[in-house]
VOGU-942957 format. One record per residue: residue in three letters; z, y, x of N, C-alpha, C, O in turn. Coordinates in steps of 0.001 Angstrom, whole numbers, plus 500000, padded with zeros to 6 digits. Layout:
// VOGU-942957
> ALA_Z_Y_X_Z_Y_X_Z_Y_X_Z_Y_X
...
END
This chain:
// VOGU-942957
> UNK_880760_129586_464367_882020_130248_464647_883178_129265_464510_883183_128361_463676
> UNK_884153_129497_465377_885471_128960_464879_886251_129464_463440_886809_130555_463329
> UNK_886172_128487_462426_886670_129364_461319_888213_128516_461110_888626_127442_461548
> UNK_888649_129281_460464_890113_128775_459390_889982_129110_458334_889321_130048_457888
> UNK_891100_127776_457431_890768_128214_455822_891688_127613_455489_891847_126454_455874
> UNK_892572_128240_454663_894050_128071_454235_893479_127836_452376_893271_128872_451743
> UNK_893332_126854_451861_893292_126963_450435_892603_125991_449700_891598_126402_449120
> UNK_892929_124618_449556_891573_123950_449704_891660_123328_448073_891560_122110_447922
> UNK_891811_124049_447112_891606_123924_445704_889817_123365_445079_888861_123197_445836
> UNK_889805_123282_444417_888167_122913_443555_887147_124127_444712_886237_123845_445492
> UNK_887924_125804_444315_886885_126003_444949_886714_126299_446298_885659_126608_446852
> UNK_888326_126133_447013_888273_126211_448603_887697_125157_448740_886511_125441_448905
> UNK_887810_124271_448766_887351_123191_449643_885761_123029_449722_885139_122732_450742
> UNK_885320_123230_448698_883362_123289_448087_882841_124332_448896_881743_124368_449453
> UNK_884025_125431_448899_883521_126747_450107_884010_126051_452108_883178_126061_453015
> UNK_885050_125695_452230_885053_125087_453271_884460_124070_453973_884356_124029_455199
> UNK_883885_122858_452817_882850_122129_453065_881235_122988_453556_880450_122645_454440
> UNK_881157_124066_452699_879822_124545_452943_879522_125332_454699_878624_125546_455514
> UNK_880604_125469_454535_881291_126453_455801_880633_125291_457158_879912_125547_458123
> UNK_881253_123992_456698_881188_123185_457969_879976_122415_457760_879879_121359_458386
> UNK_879174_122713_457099_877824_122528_456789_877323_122942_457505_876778_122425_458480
> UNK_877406_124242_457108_876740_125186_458066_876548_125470_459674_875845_126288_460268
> UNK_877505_124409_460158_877766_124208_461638_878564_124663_462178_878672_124443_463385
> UNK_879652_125672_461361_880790_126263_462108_882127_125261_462313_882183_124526_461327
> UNK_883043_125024_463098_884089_124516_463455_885053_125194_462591_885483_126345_462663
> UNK_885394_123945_461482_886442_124713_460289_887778_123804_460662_887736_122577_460578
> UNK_889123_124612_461137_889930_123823_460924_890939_124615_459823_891322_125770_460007
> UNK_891364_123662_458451_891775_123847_457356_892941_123810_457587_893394_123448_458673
> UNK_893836_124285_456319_895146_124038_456043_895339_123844_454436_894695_124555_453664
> UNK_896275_122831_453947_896754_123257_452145_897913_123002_452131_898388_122185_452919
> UNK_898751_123744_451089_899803_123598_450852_900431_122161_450370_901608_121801_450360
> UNK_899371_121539_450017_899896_119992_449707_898623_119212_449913_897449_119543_450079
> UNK_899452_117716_449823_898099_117316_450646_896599_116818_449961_896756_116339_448838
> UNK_895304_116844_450397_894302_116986_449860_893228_115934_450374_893373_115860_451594
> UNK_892551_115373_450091_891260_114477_450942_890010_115752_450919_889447_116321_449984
> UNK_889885_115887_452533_888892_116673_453241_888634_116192_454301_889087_116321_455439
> UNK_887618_115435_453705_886847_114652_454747_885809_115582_455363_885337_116361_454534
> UNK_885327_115707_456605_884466_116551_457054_885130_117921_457646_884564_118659_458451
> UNK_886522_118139_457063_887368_119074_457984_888118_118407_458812_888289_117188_458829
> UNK_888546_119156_459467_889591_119745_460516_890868_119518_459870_891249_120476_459198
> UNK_891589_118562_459890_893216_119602_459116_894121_119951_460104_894276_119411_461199
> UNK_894637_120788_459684_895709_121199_460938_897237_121071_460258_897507_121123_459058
> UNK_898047_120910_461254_899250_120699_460625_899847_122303_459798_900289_122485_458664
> UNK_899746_122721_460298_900118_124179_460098_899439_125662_459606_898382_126057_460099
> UNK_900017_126259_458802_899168_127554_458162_898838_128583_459866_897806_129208_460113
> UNK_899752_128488_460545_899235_129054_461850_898389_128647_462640_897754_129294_463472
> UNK_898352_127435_462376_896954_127112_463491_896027_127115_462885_895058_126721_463534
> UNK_895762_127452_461631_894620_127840_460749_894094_129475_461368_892900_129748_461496
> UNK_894830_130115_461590_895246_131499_461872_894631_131617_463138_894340_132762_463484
> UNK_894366_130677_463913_894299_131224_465652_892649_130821_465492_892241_129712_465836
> UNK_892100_131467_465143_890092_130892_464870_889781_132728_465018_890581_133661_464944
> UNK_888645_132723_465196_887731_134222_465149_887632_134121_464162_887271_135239_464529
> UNK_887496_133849_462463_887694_134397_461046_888575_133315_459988_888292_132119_460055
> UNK_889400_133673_459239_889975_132933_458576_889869_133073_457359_890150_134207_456971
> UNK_889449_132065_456284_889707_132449_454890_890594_132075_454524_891183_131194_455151
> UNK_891185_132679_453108_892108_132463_452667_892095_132181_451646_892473_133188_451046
> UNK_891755_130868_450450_891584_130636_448769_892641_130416_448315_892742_129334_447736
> UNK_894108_131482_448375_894843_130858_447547_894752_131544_446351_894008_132496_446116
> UNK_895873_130796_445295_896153_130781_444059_896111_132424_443344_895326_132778_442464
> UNK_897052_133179_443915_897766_134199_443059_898493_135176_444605_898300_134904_445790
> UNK_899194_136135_444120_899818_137498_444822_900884_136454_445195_900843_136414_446424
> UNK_901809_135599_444768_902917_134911_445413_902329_134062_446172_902954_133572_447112
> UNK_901361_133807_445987_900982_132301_446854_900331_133127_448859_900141_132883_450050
> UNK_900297_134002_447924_899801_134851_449319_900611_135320_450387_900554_135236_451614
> UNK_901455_135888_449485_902712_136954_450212_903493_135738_450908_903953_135965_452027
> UNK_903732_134145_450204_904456_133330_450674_903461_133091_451907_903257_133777_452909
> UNK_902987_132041_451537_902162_131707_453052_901493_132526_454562_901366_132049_455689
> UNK_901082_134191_453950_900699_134925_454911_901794_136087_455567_901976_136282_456768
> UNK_902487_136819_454389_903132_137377_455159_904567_136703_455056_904958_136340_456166
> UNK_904932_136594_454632_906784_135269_454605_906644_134814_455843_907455_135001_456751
> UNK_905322_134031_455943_905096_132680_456978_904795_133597_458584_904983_133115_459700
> UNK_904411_134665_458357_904606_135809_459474_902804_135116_460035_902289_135447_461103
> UNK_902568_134772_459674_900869_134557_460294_900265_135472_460778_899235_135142_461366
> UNK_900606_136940_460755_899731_138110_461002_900658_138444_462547_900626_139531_463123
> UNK_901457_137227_463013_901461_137746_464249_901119_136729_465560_901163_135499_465549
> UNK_900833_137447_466476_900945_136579_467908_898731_135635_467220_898314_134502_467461
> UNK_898058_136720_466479_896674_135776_466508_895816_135915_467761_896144_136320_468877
> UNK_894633_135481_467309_893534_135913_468336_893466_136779_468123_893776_137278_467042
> UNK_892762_137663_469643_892173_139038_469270_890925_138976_468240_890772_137930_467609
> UNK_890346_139670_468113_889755_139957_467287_889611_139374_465957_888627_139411_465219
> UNK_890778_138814_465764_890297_138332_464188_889779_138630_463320_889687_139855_463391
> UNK_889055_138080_461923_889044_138808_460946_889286_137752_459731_888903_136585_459659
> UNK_890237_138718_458555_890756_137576_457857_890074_138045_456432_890320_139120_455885
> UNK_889088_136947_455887_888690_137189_454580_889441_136770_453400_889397_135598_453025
> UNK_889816_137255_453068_890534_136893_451220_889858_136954_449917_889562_137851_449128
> UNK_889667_135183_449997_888813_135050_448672_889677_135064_447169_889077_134674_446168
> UNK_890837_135442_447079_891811_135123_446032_891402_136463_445428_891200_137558_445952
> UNK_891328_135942_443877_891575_137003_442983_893087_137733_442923_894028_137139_442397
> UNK_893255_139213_443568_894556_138988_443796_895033_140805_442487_894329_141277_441594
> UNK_896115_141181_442876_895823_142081_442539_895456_143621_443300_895311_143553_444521
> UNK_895350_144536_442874_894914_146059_443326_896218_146354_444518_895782_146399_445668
> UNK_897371_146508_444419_898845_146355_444742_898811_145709_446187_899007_146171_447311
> UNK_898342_143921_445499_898446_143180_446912_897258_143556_447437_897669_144534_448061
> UNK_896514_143536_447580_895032_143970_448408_895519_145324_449091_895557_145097_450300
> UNK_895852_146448_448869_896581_147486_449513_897424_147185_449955_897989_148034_450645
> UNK_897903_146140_449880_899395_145808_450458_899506_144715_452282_900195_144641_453300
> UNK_898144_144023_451554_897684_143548_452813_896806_144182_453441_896884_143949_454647
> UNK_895970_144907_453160_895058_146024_453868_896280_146942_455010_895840_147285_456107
> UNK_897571_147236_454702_898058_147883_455536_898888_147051_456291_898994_147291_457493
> UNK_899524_146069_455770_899731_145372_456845_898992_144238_458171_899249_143902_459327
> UNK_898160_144018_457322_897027_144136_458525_896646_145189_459553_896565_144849_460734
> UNK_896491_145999_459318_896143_147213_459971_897471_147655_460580_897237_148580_461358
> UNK_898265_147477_460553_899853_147740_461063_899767_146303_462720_900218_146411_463860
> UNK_899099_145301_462140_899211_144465_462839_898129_144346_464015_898363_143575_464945
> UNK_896869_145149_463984_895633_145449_464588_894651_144272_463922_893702_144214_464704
> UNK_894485_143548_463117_894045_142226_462512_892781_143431_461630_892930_144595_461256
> UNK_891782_142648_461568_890818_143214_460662_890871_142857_459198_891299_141711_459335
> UNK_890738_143021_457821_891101_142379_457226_889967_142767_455961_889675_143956_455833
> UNK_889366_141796_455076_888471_142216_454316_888554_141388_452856_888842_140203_453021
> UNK_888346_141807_451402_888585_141102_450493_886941_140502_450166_885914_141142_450393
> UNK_887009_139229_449629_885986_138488_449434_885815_137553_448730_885362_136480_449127
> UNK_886268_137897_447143_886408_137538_446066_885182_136575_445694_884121_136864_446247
> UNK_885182_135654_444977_884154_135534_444361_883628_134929_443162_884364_133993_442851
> UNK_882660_135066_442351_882103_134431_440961_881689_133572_441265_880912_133656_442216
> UNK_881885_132532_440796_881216_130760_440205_882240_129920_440498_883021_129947_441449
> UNK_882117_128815_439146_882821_127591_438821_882845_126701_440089_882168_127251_440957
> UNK_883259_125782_440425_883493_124616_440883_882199_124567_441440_881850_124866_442582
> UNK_881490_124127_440438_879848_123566_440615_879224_124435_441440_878662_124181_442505
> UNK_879377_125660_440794_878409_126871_441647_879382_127177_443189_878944_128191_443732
> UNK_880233_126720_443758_880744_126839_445245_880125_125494_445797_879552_125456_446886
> UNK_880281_124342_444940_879596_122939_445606_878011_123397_446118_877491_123123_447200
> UNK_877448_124146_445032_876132_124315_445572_875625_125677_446078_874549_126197_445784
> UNK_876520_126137_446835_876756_127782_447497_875876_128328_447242_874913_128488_447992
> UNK_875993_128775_446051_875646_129963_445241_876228_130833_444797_875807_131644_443972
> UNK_877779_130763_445515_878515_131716_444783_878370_133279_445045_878167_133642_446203
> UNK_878470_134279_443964_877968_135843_444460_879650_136217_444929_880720_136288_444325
> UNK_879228_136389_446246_880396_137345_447037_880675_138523_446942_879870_139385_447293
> UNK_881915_138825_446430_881997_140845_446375_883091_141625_447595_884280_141782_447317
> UNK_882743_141896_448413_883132_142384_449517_883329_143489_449135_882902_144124_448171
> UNK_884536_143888_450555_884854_145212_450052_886144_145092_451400_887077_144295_451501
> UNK_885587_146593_452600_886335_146351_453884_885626_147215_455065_884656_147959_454920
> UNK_886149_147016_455957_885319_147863_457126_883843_147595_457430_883699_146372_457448
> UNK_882543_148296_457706_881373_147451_457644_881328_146607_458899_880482_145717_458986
> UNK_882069_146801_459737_881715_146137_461428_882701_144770_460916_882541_143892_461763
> UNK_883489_144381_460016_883984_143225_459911_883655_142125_459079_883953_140931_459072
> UNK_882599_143249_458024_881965_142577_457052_880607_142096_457609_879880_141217_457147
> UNK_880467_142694_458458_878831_142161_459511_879097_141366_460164_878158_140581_460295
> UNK_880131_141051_460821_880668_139894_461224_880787_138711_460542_880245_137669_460910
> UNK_881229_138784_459913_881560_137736_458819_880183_136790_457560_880018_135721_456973
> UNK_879431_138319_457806_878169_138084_457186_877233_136318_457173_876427_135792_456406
> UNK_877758_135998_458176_876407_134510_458378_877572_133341_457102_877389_132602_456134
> UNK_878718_133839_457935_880041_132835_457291_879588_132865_455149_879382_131868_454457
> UNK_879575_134435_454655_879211_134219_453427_878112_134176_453259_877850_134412_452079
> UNK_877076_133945_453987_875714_133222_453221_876290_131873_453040_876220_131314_451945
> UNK_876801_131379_453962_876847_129915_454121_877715_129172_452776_877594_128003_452407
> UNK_878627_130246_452176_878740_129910_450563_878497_130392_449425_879053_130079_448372
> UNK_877488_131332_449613_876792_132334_448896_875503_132302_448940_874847_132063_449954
> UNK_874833_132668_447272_873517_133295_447614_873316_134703_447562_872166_135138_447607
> UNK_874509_135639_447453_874096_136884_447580_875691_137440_447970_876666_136707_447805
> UNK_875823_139070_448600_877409_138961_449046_876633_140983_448536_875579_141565_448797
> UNK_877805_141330_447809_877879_142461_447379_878543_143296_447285_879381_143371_446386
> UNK_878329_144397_448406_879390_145331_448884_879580_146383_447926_878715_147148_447501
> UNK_881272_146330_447514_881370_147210_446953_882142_148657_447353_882300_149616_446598
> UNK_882626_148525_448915_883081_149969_449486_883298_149165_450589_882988_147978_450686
> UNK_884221_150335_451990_885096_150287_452658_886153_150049_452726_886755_150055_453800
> UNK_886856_149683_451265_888192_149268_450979_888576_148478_450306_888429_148713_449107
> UNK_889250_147161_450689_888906_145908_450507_889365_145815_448832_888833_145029_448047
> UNK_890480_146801_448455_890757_146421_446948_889511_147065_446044_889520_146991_444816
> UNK_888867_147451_446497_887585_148038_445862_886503_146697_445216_885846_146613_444178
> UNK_886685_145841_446282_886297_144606_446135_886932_143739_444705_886430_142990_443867
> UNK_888529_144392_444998_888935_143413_443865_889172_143498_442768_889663_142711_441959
> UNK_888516_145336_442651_888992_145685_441521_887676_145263_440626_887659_145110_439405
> UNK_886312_145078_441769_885345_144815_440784_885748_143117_440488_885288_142943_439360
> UNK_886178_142203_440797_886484_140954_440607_887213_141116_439288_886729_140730_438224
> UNK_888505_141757_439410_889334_141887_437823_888335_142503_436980_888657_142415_435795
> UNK_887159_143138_437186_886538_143500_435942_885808_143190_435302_885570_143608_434169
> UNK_885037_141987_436186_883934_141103_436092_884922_140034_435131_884636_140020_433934
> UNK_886091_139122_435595_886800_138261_435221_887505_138894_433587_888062_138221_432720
> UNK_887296_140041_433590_887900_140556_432584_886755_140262_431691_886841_139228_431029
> UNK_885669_141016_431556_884158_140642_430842_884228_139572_430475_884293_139504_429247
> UNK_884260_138102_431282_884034_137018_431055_885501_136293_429863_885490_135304_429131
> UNK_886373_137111_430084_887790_136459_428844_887395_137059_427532_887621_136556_426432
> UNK_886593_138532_427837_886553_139134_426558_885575_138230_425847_885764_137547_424840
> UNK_884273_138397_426729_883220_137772_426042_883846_135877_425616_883270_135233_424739
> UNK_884298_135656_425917_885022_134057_425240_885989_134523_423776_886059_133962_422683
> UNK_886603_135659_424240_887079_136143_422977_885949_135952_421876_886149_135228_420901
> UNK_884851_136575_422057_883973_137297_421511_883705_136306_421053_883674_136329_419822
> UNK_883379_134952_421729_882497_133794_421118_883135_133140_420378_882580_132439_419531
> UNK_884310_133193_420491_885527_132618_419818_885698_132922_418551_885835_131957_417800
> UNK_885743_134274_417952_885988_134888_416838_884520_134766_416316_884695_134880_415102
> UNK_883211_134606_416503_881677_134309_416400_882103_132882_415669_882014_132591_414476
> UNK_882419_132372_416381_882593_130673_415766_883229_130798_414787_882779_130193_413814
> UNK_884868_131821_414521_885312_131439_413680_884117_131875_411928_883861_131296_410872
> UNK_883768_133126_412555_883096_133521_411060_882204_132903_410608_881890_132911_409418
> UNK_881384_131956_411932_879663_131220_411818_879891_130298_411062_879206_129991_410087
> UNK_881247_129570_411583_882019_128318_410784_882303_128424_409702_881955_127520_408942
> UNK_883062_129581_409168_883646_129680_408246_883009_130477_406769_883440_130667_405631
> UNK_881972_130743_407387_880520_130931_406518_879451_129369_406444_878407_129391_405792
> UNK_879751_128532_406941_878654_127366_406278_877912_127364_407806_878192_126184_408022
> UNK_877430_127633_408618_876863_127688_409684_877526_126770_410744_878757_126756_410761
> UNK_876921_126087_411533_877179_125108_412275_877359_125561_414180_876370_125491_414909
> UNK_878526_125928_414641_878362_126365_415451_877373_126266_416725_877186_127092_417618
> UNK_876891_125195_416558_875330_124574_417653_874496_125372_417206_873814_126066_417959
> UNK_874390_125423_415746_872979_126266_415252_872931_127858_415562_871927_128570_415609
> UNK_874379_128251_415776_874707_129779_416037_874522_130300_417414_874062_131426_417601
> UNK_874954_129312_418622_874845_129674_419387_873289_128949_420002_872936_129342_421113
> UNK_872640_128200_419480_870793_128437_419595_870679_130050_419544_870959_130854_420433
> UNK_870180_130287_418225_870439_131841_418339_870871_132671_418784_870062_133568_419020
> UNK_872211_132925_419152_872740_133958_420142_871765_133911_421434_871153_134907_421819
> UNK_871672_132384_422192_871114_132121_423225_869951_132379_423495_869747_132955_424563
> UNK_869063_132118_422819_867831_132720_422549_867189_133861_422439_866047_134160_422786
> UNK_868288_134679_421758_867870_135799_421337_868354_137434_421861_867755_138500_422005
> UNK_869983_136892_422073_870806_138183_422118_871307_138146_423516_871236_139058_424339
> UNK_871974_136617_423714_872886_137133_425033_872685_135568_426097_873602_134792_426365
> UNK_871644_135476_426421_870993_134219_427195_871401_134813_428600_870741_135682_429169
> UNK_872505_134276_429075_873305_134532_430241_874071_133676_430669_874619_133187_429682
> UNK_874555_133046_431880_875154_132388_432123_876355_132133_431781_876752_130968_431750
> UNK_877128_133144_431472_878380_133198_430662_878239_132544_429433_878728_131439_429198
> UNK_877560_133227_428619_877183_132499_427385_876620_130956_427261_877132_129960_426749
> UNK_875625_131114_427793_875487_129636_427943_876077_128118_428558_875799_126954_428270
> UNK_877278_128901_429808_878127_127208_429756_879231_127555_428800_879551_126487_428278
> UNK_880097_128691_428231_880774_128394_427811_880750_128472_426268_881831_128212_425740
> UNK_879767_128767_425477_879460_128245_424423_879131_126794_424504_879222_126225_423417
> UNK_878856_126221_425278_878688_124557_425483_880077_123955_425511_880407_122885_424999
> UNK_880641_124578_426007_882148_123831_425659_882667_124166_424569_883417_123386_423982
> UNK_882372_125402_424076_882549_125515_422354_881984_124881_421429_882358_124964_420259
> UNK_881123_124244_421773_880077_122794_420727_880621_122243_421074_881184_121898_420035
> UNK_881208_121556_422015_881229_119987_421970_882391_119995_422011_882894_118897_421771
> UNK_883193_120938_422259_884386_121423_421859_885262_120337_423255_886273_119718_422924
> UNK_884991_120282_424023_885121_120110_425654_885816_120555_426223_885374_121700_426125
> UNK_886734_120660_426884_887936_121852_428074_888684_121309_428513_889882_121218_428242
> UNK_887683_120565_429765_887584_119930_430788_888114_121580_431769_887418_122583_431611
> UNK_889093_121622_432507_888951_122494_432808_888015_123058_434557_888238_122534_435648
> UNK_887124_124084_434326_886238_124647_435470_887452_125505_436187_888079_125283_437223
> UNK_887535_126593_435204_888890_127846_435299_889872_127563_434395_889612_127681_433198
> UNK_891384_127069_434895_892333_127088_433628_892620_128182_433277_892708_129140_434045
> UNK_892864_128227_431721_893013_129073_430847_894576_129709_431792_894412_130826_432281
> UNK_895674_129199_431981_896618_130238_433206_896262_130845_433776_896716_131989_433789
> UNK_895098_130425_434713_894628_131474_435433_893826_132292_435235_893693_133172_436085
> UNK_892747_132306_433678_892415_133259_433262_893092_134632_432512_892628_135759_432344
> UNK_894672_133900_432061_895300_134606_431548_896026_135508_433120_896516_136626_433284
> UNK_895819_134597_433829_896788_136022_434935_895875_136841_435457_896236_137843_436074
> UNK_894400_136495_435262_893844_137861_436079_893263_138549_434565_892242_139206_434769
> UNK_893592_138539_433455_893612_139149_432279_894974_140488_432690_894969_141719_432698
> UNK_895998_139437_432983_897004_140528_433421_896847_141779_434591_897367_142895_434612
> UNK_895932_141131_435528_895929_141996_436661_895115_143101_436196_895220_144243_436643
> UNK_894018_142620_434977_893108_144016_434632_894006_144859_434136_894148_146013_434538
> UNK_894681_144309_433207_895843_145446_432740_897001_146158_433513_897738_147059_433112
> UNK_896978_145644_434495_897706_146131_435537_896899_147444_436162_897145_148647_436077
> UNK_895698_146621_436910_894558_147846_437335_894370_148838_436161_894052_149911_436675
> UNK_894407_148922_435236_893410_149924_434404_895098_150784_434293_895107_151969_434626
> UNK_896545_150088_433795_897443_151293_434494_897437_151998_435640_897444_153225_435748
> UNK_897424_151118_436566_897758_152153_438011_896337_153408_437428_896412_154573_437819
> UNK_895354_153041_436664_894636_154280_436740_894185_155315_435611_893425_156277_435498
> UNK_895021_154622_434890_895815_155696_433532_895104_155207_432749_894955_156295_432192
> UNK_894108_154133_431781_893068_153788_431338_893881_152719_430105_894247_151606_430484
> UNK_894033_152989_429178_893979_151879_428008_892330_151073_427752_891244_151649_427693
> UNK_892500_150152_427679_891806_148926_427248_892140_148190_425969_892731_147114_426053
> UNK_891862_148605_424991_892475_147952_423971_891862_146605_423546_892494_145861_422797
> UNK_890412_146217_424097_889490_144861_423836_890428_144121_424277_891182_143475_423550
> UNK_890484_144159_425997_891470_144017_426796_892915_143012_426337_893289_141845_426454
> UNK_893475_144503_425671_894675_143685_425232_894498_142301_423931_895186_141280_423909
> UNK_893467_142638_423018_893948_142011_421776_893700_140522_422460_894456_139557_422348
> UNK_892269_140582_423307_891971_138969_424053_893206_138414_425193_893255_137238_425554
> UNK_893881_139154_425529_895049_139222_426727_896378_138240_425585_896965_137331_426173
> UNK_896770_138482_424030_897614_138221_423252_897168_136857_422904_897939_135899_422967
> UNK_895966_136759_422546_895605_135379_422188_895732_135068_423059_896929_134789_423139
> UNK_895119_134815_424233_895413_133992_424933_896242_133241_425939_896038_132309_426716
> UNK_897722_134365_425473_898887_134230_425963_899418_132996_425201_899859_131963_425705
> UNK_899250_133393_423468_899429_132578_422506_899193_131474_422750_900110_130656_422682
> UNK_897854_131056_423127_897408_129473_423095_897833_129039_424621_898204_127886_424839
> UNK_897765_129980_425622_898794_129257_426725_899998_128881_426625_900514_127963_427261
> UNK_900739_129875_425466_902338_129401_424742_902108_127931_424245_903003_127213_424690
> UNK_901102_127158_423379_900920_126686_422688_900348_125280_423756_899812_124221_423427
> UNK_900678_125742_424931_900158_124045_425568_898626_124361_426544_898720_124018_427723
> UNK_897742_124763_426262_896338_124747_426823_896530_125211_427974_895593_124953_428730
> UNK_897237_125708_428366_897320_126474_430019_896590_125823_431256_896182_126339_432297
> UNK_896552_124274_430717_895452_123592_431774_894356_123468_431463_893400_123473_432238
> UNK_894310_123313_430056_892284_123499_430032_891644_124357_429735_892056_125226_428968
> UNK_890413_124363_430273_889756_125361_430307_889695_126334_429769_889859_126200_428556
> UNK_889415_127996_430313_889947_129340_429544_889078_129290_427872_889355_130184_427073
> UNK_888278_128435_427559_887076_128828_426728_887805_127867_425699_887230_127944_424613
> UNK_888995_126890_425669_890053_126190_424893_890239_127283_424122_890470_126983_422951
> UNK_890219_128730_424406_890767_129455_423107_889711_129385_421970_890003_129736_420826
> UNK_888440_128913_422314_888213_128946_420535_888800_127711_419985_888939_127827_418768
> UNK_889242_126433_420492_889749_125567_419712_891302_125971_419265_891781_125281_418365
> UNK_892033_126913_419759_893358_127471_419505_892976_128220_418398_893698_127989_417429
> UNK_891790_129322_418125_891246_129929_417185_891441_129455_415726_892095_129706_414714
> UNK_889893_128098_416519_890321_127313_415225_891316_126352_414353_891239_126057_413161
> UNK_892161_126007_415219_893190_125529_414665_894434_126522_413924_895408_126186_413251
> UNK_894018_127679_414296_895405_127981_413805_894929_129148_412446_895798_129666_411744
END
């Protein structure tokens, strides 16, 4: 297919590379400039726009609203487009672009997804869809090609993203979790390597657990996900669970710390830096 891809961060680009792996004609766009060798670059976020499917990896809800609708991209495209949005965004913007898309005749589908850096380099990332099925069947060959599995979660693309904020939410708590684990394992005589053998072994041998208790040993935060951006889609859960009347109180107490230690400087390394904020303070 002719694709476009506006976003070419750690994990756009690992997904756009895979893309043009795969044999499709990717011509890219980024907001600043990037070495992508093996793409296409185009001068412009619009000529990214004029392809039969476009992704989109940006940052956040501003980075979106600026470049897609500000930048007016949703007009004068190809027919039949269809535009996938891999950004964790929020509930708000996903409805927000769902109708203006649809205002515009543009197909439009959210397509969030789980894994680090590493896991998009080696397209495995699990895709969570969520959109019309005739656009998501379309699109279908495009997310194998950076995926090993793509998982529909409705007809409506924020449906998609609400399971993304909840999944991303799990993964801050559970760092909470490991975080406050260390402090007591530590602070009882126990050696945090020796604690999380055990956990690993025994209780919670999962991928979560296991890379980011590794950066809690070696005490590492290099960052995969910066801790900013774990703290803003911390915010968006709390956002989602208002629009639907729902206190979260786990939620909040991991949402405070880790506002704290983003106050405190870490905002660039890695979200799992909060057990070293833990322990220092």
């Amino acid at each position: 297919m002719d694709v476009g891809f506006i976003g070419l961060g750690k994990m756009g680009i690992a997904m756009a590379h895979n893309l043009a792996k795969a044999g499709h004609q990717v011509r890219a766009w980024n907001r600043s400039p990037v070495d992508a060798a093996g793409l296409t670059m185009v001068k412009t976020a619009r000529e990214a726009f004029q392809a039969e499917v476009v992704f989109t990896m940006l940052s956040d809800d501003a980075a979106l609203r600026a470049v897609v609708l500000d930048g007016g991209l949703l007009k004068d495209t190809r027919t039949g487009l269809v535009h996938v949005g891999c950004s964790t965004i929020s509930i708000a913007m996903a409805e927000e672009l769902t109708a203006r898309h649809a205002e515009a005749g543009i197909a439009y589908i959210s397509a969030p997804v789980f894994g680090r850096p590493d896991v998009a380099e080696a397209a495995q990332l699990n895709v969570v869809a969520g959109g019309a099925e005739s656009a998501i069947d379309k699109v279908a060959p495009l997310l194998a090609a950076i995926g090993k599995k793509t998982w529909v979660m409705g007809d409506h693309p924020a449906q998609a993203n609400a399971a993304k904020i909840a999944g991303n939410m799990m993964i801050g708590t559970a760092i909470g979790a490991m975080s406050e684990a260390t402090l007591l394992a530590e602070g009882n005589g126990v050696s945090a390597k020796a604690f999380f053998e055990l956990v690993l072994e025994s209780l919670f041998g999962c991928r979560v657990y296991q890379s980011y208790s590794a950066k809690i040993v070696a005490e590492e935060y290099s960052p995969g996900f910066k801790m900013a951006l774990g703290l803003k889609d911390l915010r968006l859960a709390a956002e989602a669970a208002e629009r639907c009347g729902e206190r979260l109180p786990i939620l909040e107490a991991v949402r405070d710390q880790m506002t704290e230690a983003v106050h405190a400087g870490l905002g660039d390394k890695d979200w799992s830096a909060l057990a070293d904020y833990m322990r220092k303070t």
